[in-house]
Structures are given as structure tokens and as C-alpha cells.
N, C-alpha and C positions, 0 to 999 in steps of 0.2 A: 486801530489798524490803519486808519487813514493818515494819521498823523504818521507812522513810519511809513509807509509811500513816498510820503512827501518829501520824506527825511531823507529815503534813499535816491529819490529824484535830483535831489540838491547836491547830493556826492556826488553822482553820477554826473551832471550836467562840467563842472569844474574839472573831471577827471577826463571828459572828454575833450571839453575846451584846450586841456593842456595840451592834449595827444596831436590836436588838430595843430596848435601854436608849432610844438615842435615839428610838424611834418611841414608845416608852411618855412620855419626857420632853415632844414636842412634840404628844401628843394633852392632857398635863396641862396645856400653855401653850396651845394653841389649840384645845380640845374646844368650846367656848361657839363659834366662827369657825365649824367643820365644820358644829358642830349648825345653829348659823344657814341656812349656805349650802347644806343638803343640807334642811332643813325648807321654806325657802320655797320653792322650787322644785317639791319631791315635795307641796304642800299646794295648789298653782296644777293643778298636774300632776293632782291627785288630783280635785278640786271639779271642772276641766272635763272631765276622763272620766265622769263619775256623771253630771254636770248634762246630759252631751250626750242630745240626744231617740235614743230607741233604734227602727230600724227593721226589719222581719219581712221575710220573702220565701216564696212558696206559688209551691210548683212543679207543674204537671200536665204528664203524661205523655202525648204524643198518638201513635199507632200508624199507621203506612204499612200500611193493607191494599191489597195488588196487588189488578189488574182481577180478576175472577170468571169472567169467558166465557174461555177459554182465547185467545190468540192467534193458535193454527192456524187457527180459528172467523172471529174477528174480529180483524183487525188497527187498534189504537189511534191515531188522528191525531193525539192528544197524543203528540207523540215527544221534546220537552225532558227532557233532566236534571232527576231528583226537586231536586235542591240547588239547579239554577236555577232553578226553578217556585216553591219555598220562599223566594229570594229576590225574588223576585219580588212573591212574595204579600207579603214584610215588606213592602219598599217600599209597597206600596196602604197594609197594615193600619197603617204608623211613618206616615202622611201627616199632613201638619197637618190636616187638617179632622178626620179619624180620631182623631187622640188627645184635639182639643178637645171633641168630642163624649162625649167618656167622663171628661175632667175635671170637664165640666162634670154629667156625669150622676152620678159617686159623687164631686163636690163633693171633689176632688185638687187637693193644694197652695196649702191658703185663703191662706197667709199672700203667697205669689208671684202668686194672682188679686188680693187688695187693692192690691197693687202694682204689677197692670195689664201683668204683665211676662208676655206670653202668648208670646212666642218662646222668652223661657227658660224656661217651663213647659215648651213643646213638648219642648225639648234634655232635660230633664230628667228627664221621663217615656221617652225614648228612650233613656238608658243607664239608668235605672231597669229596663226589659225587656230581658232576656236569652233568647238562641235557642241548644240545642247541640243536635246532630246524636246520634245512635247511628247507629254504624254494628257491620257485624259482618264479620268478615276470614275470609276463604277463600284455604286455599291454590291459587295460580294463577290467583287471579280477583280483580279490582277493588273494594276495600271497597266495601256498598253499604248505605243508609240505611233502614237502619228502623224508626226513630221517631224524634220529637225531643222534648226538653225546653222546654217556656216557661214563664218563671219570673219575676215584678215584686215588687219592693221598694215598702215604703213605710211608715208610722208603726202604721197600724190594723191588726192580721192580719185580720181580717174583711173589712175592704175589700180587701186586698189578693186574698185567695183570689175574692173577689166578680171582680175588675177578671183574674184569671188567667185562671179560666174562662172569661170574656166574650170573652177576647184567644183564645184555645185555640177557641171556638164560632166567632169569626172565621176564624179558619184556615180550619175547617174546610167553613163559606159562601164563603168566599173560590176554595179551592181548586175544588169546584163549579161554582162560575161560570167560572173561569179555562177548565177544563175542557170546559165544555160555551161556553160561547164559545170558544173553539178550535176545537172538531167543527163546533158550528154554520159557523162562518168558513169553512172547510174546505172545507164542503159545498155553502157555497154560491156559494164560488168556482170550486169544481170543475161545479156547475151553469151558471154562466155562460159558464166556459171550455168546455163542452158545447157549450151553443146558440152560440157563435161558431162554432166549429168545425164545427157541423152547418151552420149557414147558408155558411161557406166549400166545405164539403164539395156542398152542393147546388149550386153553382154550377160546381166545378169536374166534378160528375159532369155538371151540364147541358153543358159544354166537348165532354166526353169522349164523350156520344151526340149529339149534332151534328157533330161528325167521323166517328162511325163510319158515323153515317146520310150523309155527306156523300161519303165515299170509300168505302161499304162493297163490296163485292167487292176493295178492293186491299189490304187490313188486312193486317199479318204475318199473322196466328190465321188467315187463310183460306188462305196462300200453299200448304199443301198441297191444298186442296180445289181450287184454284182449277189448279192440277197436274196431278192426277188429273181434273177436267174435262177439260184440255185434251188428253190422251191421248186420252180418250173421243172427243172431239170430232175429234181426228187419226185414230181408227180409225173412227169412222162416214165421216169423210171418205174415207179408201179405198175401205171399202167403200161409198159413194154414186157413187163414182168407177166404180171396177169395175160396177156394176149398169146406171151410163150406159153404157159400152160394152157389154155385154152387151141393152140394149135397144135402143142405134142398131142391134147387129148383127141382131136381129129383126124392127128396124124396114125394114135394107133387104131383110133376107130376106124379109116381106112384103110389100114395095115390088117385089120382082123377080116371086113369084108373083102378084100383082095383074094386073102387067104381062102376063106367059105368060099368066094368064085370060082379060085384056081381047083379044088378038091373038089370040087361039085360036081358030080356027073351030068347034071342038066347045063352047065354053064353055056352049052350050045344050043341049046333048046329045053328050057324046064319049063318046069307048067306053070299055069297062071299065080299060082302061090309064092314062086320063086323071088329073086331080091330084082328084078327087073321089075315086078310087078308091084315091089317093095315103096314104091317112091316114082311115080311117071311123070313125066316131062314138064306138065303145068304146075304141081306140087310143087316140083324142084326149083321153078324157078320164080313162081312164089314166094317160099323158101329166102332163094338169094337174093331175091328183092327184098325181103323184111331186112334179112343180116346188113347191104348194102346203107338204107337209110339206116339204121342202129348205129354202124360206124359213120356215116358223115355224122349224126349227130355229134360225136365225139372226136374227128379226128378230120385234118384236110384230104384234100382230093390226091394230096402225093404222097400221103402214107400208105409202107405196105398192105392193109388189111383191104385197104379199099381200092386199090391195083385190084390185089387177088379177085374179091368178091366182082368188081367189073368185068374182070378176065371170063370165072364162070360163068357172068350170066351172060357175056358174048357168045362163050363156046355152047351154051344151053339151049340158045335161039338159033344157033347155027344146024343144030341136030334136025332131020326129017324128024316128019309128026309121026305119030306111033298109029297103026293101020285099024281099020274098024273089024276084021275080020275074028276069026274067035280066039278063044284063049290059048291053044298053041300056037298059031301063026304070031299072033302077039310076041309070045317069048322068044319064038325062034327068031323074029326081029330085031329085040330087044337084047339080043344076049350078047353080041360083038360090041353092041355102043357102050352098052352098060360096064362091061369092063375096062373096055378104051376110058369110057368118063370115069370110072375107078381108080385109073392107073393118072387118068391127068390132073385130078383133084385131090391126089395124093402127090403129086410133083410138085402140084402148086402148094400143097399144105408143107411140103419139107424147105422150099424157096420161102414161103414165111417165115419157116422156122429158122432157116439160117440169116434172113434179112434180120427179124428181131432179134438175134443173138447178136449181132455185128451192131444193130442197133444199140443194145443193151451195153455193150463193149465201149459203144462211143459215149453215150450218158453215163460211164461211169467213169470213162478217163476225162469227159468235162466238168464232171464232180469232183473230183481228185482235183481239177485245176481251179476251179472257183474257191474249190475249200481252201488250196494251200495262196488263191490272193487272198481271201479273207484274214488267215490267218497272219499271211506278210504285212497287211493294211496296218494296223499300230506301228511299226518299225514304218514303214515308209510315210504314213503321217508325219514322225519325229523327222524323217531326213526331209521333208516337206516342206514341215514349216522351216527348218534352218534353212533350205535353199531359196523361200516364198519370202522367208522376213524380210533380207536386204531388197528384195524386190518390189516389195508393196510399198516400207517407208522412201525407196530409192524414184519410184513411181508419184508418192504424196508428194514427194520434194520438186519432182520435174513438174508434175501438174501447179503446183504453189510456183516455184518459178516461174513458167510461162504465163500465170496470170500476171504475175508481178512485172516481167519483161514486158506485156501490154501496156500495162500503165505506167510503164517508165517510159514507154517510147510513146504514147498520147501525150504524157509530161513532157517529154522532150518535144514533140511537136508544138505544144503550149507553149512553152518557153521561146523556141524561136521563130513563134507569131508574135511574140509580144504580148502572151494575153494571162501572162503570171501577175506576180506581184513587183510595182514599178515602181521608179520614182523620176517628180515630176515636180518643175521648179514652178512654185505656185506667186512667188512674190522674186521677183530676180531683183539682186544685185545695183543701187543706181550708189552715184556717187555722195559722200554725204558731207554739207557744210557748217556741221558742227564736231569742230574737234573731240578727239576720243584719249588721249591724252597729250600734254600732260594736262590735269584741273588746274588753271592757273588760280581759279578763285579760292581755292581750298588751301593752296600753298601759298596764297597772298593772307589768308587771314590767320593760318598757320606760322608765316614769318614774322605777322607783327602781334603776333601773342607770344614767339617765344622773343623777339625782340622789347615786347617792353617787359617780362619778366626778367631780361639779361641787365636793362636800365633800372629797373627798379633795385634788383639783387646786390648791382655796384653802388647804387646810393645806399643801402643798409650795408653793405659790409664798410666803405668808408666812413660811415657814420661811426661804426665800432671800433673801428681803428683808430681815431682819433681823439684823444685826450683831451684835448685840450679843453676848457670853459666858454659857454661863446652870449652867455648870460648872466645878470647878477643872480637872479633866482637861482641857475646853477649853482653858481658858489654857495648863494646861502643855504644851499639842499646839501652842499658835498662838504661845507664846514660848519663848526657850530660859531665859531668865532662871526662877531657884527660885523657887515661890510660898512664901512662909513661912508664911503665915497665911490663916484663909477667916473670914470674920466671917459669921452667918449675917442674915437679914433680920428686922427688931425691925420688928413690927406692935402698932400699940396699940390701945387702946380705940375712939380718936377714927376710928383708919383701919378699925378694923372697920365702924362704923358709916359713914361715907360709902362703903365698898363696899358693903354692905346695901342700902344708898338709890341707888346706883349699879348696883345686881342688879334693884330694884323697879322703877328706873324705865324699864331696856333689856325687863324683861319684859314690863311693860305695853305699852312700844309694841312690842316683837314681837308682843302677843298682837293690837292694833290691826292691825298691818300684818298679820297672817293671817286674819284677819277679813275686811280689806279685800282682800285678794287673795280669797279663797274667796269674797265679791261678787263683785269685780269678771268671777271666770272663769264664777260662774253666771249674772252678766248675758251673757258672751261666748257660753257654749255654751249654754246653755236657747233649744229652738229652734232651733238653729244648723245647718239641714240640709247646708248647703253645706260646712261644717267635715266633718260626716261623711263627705259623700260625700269629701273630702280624704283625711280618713283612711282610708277605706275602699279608695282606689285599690288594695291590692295583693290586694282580695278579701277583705277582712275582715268 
């Protein structure tokens, strides 16, 4: 195994020695071709990267400071995404009138104003300004932005950081306004939507008490009241009932004593046994003192029963006292009052009788009326609710609204305190002494990599182009026939010298023709902003 190594080592060493011979040979024959075709190119190359105009770029740092009033506090009516409010604001600040007013103010891109070309100013200054975001990453939470970069190109660093700041000061007026026109907007939509809703709300609440005044006693809300009346109203009715019989039976119970009076021949004087004797003056009022408290127990002070019964015992105490004398003088006393009290305790018992009939009359037509709202009560539930519905959700909405108008007008008030969410130039703008394009260094070793691949490519293509043999080894590889002899090349005098005058006159005009190239590319790129921005696409 060793010994083929070695073996292959020795083929190899010869095959490269060749490789080398001929590259050394064909740079002796065509070194003056490479020189040419790698000079002019790397000399065009070289004049338009130096002559191109060099432009700076100043960047400021602007800061996301969040609202100040906590949130719990106040809740914000600006609720858009920081990144779409920021794009938002580009759009205003990238606007044509916006950028031609700052063209024209620090006097940007004389040579495209002479030439009247104000659209392409416009485009031009709009990728000239660049916007990047910071953001910063939390685990389990949504990158969020806070700050951004703005940053403009252009020839002067001085203007340039002038025209940054200006852009950066915009934002930050911009942002403001956005802001507070939004709160404002808010507030005062939510104001309007108010007073509709108040003006709907009064009308539907006028609906809603003209119904109630309209059917009030039949309302659902009453249906229990109106219940418990009619109980009430069932139990005085009994007892109005009970009290009527209870009085016709007094009534004719004094209708039959009247009668025995009237037909009695003693009614002017009987004897001790007689109906005067029947019931005497203390008894009777006794008597109407038990019946008295029995009905307060049961009934107020302005009911008929307990009128009447106060009436008798007035009239009872009003009577002289009945004489000590004997038992006819008694009667013969007693027999004028005794009928008089007959005739008026039967007046009063038929004035009972007709109060509680008229009573009875009214308890039964406020029966009649309780029963038929009871019965209306479902029907006018159903038109209830339909009148209540729009009222109550029309009511949630004006109370939601009015809280919502609060905190849109504290929001608005935030907002033009200043004490939302701002922005705030943390790093401004200075001017900067490193160019931002074009990389000359990137295009200088870019020209002379494809500059000497352009010199290398015309030494191997002329190499292939030419036939001719420029060695014996040649020959004796390209025929099998022996060479005998090599004669070498006899140069004389005369050939020297028209190769001399042949060397003088290719150099002068090489040196013309790089001359006029290194013109021609500093009239090309001197100036030549659009060349750079060309070059510049990959960020350079």
C-alpha cells in the first residue's frame, strides 16, 4: 500500500508541475491582455465608487411612556394597538403635503426641486425615512413595543439630524392629537347617544304612567293588595250582614213592645209589673254599656253600631231618675218616658238598619270592583309588560351610557392633561460622521473580485482561441512524428524597436482610455443619488 502512495505521489507531482509551467507560460503570453482587462474595469469601478455623493443617516430614539393614572382609576378610550396608531400616525406625518412642507423648509433634494419632479421628491424622501419598532419578549405574553427608532438619510449630516428630530417632534404632536381626538370623539358621541336616549326614555316613561294612571288599581304590583282588600271587604261584608240581622231582630223586637205599649191600658199608669218595671234605668244602661265595649272591641269609633249605642247611652243618662215612692207612683212616672225611649230606640234601630243596608250596598259594589280588577290583572300584565319592556332595557341602556359618558369625559380630561399614554424622545437625533451609504469598502473589494475574475476569464478564453504551438513538448504531445530540431526566435534590432513604438503607442492610449473612463464615471456618479440609492438597496 505504501509503495502505491508513493507511486501515486510521483504522477501527481509531474502533473502538477505541468499545470503550473503552462500557467506561468500563458501569463508570459498574455500578461499585457489580463493587465488590460482587469485595469479597465477595476479603474471605471474604482472613480464611480469614490465620485459617488456620500449620504449620512441620524437616528432618535423615541420612548412609549404608558398612561400615568392607573387603569383601575380611569379607563382609556384610546383602545387601538400601539403599532396601529404608529401606523397610522406614519400615514398623516409620510403625507404629500407633510413631506413638501419640510422639503421645502430645509431646502431637500435641490437638484430633483430644479426639475420640478415633486412626486419623486415625495417617493424619495419616503424611503429615505425609516421606522423600527422595539419591542421586548416575555415569557407567555405577546411582544410589546416600547419605543421605536426614526431614522432619514441624506447628503448633509446636519440637516439630516435637523429634518430627524423634526420627524421624532411630529410623532410626538401627532400622537397627542390622535389621542385626544379620539377621547374628544368618544365623549362626544357618547353625549349625544345620551340625550337621544334620555329624550326616548321620557317618552317611553310618559307611556308607562299614563297606563298606570289609566288602569291603576288593576296593575300586576297591586294584584296582592287588591286581594287582601277584597278579603277585608268579604269579612266587613259578613259582618254588615250579621249586624243587619241582628238589628231587624231589635227592630221588630221594639216594633212588638211598641205595639203591647200602644194597646195597654196601663201604658199611662200600670202597675209595678208592667214593661216600665220591665228593665229600669240602671239595668238599661248597664245594658248599653256591655253592647258599647262588645262593639268597639270589633269595630271603630265611626261605625254605625257604635254611633247608635253612644247615642242610647247619652239619651239614657239624660233621663230623671226613677222616684223612691211606691209602686204606682213608679209607673205612673215611668210610662211617658218609657214609650218616648221605645219610640227612639226603635228610630235609632231602623237609622241602623238603613245605614247598614247602604253599607252593605257599598261593600258590595267595591266587591264587584275589586273582583272585575282582579280579574282584568292578566290582560293588563300582558299590556304591562309590552309597555315596561322598551322601558326598562331603554332605562339599562341610558344608565350604561351615562356611566360610559363619565368615563369618557375623565378620559378626555386625561388626555388633555397629558397624563395618557405619550411619547417621548429618549435619545434625539445628533448628526453622524460615519457614512450610511454608499459601503465604499464592500464595492471596492466587490470591483476587484469581479475585476480580476473578468482578467482571469480573457486569459483562459484566449488561451482557447489560439492554436497555434508555443512549445516543443507541444508538438511532441500534438504529433507522433520526432521533432529533430527547435530553432529558437531571432529578434533584431529593427524588431526591437517597432515593438518599443508598438509598447508606446498601446500605452498612451491605455493611459487616454483610463483617463477617459475615470471622466466619463465621475460625470456618471458625481451627484448621482439614485445610483446610490441603487446600491444601497441591500442596506448599505
Amino acid at each position: 500500500m505504501r509503495d502505491d502512495l508513493k507511486r501515486h505521489a510521483e504522477e501527481d507531482e509531474p502533473q502538477k508541475g505541468v499545470g503550473v509551467e503552462r500557467l506561468r507560460s500563458a501569463w508570459g503570453r498574455r500578461k499585457w491582455l489580463a493587465v488590460l482587462v482587469f485595469v479597465v474595469p477595476f479603474v471605471a469601478a474604482v472613480s464611480l465608487i469614490f465620485s459617488l455623493p456620500t449620504f449620512y443617516r441620524s437616528t432618535a430614539l423615541v420612548l412609549v411612556d404608558r398612561q400615568q393614572v392607573p387603569e383601575a382609576f380611569v379607563h382609556p378610550t384610546v383602545t387601538s394597538e400601539l403599532e396601529t396608531r404608529l401606523n397610522t400616525i406614519s400615514q398623516e406625518i409620510l403625507s404629500r403635503s407633510r413631506l413638501e412642507a419640510l422639503v421645502t423648509r430645509f431646502g431637500l433634494y435641490p437638484g430633483l426641486r430644479k426639475q420640478g419632479q415633486n412626486e419623486e421628491i415625495v417617493e424619495r424622501m419616503r424611503k429615505d425615512i425609516k421606522l423600527e419598532l422595539r419591542t421586548t419578549d416575555t415569557k407567555g405574553r405577546p411582544s410589546a413595543t416600547i419605543a421605536f427608532a426614526l431614522s432619514y438619510r441624506g447628503p448633509d449630516p446636519q440637516t439630516v439630524a435637523l429634518v430627524t428630530n423634526t420627524l421624532a417632534s411630529f410623532y410626538i404632536e401627532e400622537n397627542l392629537k390622535v389621542r385626544e381626538r379620539q377621547a374628544t370623539g368618544t365623549a362626544e358621541f357618547l353625549k349625544v347617544q345620551l340625550a337621544q336616549t334620555r329624550k326616548r326614555l321620557d317618552e317611553l316613561e310618559a307611556r308607562v304612567s299614563e297606563f298606570r294612571k289609566r288602569y291603576l288599581g288593576e296593575l300586576p304590583q297591586q294584584m296582592q293588595a287588591n286581594m287582601a282588600t277584597l278579603e277585608s271587604l268579604n269579612t266587613q261584608l259578613r259582618v254588615t250582614s250579621d249586624n243587619q240581622m241582628r238589628a231587624a231582630e231589635r227592630r221588630d223586637s221594639l216594633s212588638a213592645l211598641l205595639a203591647e205599649a200602644a194597646s195597654s191600658p196601663q201604658a199611662c199608669g200600670g202597675p209595678a209589673g208592667g214593661p216600665a218595671a220591665a228593665e229600669p234605668r240602671a239595668m238599661r244602661l248597664a245594658r248599653l254599656r256591655q253592647e258599647l265595649a262588645s262593639a268597639l272591641s270589633r269595630y271603630t269609633e265611626q261605625h254605625p253600631t257604635v254611633v247608635r249605642l253612644k247615642a242610647e247611652i247619652t239619651a239614657t243618662e239624660r233621663e230623671p231618675a226613677e222616684p223612691a215612692g211606691g209602686t204606682q207612683g213608679a209607673a205612673a212616672g215611668l210610662s211617658n218616658p218609657y214609650v218616648f225611649r221605645l219610640r227612639e230606640t226603635f228610630s235609632a234601630a231602623e237609622s241602623e238598619a238603613k245605614v247598614l243596608k247602604v253599607e252593605e250596598q257599598r261593600l258590595r259594589g267595591a266587591i264587584a270592583a275589586y273582583q272585575a280588577r282582579l280579574e282584568n290583572t292578566p290582560k293588563r300584565e300582558q299590556e304591562y309588560q309590552e309597555v315596561s319592556r322598551d322601558y326598562e332595557s331603554t332605562k339599562q341602556l341610558y344608565e350604561s351610557l351615562g356611566k360610559r359618558h363619565e368615563e369618557a369625559q375623565l378620559a378626555e380630561s386625561m388626555e388633555q392633561r397629558q397624563k395618557g399614554e405619550q411619547f417621548r424622545i429618549l435619545e434625539p437625533a445628533i448628526p453622524s460622521q460615519i457614512p450610511a451609504a454608499p459601503n465604499r469598502l464592500k464595492l471596492f473589494i466587490v470591483s476587484l473580485v469581479l475585476s480580476l475574475g473578468l482578467a482571469g476569464g480573457a486569459l483562459m478564453v484566449a488561451e482557447m482561441l489560439d492554436t497555434s504551438f508555443h512549445s516543443v513538448n507541444e508538438l511532441r504531445e500534438f504529433s507522433i512524428v520526432p521533432v529533430l530540431v527547435s530553432i529558437p526566435r531571432i529578434v533584431t534590432d529593427a524588431d526591437r524597436q517597432r515593438q518599443q513604438q508598438r509598447f508606446r503607442v498601446v500605452a498612451v492610449g491605455t493611459l487616454l482610455g483610463l483617463v477617459l473612463i475615470v471622466g466619463v464615471s465621475y460625470f456618471i456618479a458625481h451627484g448621482n443619488e439614485q445610483l446610490v440609492q441603487f446600491l444601497a438597496r441591500d442596506g448599505s
